[in-house]
N, C-alpha and C positions, 0 to 999 in steps of 0.2 A: 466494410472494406476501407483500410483508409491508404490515402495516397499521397503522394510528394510529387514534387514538380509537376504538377496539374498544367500550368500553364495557361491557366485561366484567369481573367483578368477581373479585376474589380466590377465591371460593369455588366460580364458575360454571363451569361443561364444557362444556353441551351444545350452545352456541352454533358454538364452536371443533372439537368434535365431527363435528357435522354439516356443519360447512363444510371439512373433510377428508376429500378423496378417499380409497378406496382406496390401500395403498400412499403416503400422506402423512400427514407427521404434524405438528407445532404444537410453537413454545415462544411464550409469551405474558408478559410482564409487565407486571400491572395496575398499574392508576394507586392509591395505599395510601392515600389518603383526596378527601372526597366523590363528586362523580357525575363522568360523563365519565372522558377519557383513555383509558389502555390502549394496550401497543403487541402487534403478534404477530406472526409469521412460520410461515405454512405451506410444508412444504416436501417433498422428494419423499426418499424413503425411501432413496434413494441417496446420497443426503448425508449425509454427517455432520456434525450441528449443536450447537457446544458452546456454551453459554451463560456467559456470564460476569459476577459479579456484584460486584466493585469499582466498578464506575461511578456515580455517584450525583450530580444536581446538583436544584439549587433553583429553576432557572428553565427546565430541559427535561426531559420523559423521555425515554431511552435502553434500550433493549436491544443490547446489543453481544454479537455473537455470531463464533463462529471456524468456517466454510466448509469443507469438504474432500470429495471422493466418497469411496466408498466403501475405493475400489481404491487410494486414497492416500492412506493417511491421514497423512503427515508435509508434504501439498504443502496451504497452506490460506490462507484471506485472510480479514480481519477485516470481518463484514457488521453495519454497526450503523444501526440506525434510530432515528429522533429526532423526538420532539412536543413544540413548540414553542408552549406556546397564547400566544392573541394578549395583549398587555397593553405594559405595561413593560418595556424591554430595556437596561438597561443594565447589570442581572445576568447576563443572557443575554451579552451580549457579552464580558464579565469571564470566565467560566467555559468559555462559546464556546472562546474563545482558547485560555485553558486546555487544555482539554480536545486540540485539534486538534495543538496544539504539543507536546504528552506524543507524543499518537499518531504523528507523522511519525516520531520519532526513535527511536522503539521497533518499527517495521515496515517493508518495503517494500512495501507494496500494501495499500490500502485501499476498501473500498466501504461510502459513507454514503449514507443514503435517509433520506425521512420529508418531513411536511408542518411546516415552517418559521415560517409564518403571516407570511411576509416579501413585498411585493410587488417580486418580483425584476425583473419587467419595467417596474418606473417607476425608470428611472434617475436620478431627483433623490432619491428615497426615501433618508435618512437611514441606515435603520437595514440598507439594500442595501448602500449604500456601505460602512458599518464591514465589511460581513463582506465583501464582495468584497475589503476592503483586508486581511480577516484569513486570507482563502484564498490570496489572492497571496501571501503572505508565507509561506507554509508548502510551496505549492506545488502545492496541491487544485486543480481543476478541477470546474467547475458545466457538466453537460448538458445540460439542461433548457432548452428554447426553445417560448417559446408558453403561455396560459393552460392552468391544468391546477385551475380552479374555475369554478363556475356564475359568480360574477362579473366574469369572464375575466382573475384573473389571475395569474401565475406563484407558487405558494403551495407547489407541493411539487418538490422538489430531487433531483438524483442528481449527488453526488459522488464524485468518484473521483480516488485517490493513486496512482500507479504503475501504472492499469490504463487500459485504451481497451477503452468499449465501444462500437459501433454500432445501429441498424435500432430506433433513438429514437420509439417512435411514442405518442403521446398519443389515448386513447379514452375521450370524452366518455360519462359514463353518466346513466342517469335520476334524477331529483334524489329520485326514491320509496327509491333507492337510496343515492344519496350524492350531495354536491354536489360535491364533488371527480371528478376521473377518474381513469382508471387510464392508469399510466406503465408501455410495458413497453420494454424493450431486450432484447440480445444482450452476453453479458458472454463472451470465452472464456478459459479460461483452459488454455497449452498444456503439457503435462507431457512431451512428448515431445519437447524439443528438444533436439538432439545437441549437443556443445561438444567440439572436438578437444581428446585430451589434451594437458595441461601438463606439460615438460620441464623441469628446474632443472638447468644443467651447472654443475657445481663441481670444484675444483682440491683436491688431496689431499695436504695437505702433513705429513710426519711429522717426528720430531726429525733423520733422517738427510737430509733436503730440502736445508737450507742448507749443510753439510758438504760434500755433493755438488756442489752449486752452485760455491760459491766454489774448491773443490777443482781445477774446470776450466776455472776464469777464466782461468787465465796459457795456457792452449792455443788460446784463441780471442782472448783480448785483443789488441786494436791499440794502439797508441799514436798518441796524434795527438800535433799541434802546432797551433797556437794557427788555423790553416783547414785543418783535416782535406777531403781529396779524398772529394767526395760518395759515389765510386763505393766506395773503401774501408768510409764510414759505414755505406753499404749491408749491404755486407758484412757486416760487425760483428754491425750491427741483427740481420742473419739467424741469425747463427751463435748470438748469446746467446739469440735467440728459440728455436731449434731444441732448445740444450740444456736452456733453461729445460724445454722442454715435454717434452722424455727425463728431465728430474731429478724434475717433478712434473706426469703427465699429467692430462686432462681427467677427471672420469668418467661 
């Protein structure tokens, strides 16, 4: 599960504690000055979840984290989540950018979540527009369809780089709760897929290849004249093909 404005403070547990099942466990990274923010991800104990801590910007928080079960741990895809509070974005977009253009070209598969504070479903919205135009250009995909705040409208996101997920469904919860809802999907990611081996044929030529070669040119050589008889050419073709492939065979 992961979350945004947690609201949990640097020094705090017991929150993130208790909202951990059995068998799940938590990385959180609070918001390092005033109130609010905070992002976390609870997660199941089958995962392994690596946190990583280079990312750092002035107009979102991020926790970016690297995905893997248990049982594979070399197969893994980069889960990062993003708090966007609402205000001025023209930092946001500057670093946005940034930020997305590093990541394509350093992975093949990505998965971004987080509340955006963007109303994605008002298609004249300015500030939609730049990032739609900053996702196409990189090659993200936005899942998300339908209000997913008490206001009703498109405010939290789930992108995804080289992955498809499906079974998209949006659950409106009590506002005693949150005013936002909860996004859940189906992400699979398949480890088991077979790829026929790859075969490289190569020719194996040594210092005694061309010695050889040229050696038994004059026993197969024809001689033309200026319209060589096709069937003759034929011939030819065969005969230097044949011994080529006796002087230096395939391996």
């Amino acid at each position: 599960m992961c979350l945004t404005e947690t609201w949990v403070k640097p020094d705090e547990y017991i929150a993130l504690n208790e909202a951990s099942p059995p068998g799940y466990s938590y990385v959180h990274q609070p918001h390092s000055t005033g109130r609010g923010g905070g992002i976390g991800l609870i997660h199941s104990e089958n995962l392994v979840v690596t946190q990583k801590y280079s990312h750092k910007f002035n107009s979102f928080e991020i926790l970016y984290t690297s995905v893997n079960y248990v049982a594979k741990k070399n197969k893994s895809i980069p889960l990062i989540i993003i708090y966007r509070p609402p205000g001025p974005y023209t930092e946001f977009l500057s670093e946005f950018a940034d930020f997305v253009s590093n990541l394509v070209v350093s992975v093949n598969k990505a998965l971004i979540v987080g509340d955006f504070n963007i109303h994605f479903d008002s298609l004249e919205d300015p500030l939609r527009t730049a990032v739609v135009s900053i996702l196409d250009s990189v090659g993200i995909n936005q899942n998300v369809i339908g209000p997913t705040h008490s206001g009703g409208h498109t405010l939290d996101l789930i992108l995804t780089y080289g992955l498809s997920i499906e079974n998209i469904e949006i659950i409106p919860q009590s506002e005693v709760i949150s005013d936002h809802h909860i996004i859940s999907f189906i992400i699979r990611m398949d480890y088991n897929i077979s790829t026929s081996p790859r075969y490289r044929v190569k020719r194996t030529f040594t210092s005694a290849t061309a010695p050889s070669f040229i050696n038994n040119l004059p026993e197969t050589s024809i001689r033309f004249g200026s319209a060589p008889d096709p069937v003759e050419l034929d011939q030819a073709t065969e005969s230097l093909e044949s011994w080529f492939m006796h002087s230096s065979p395939l391996d």
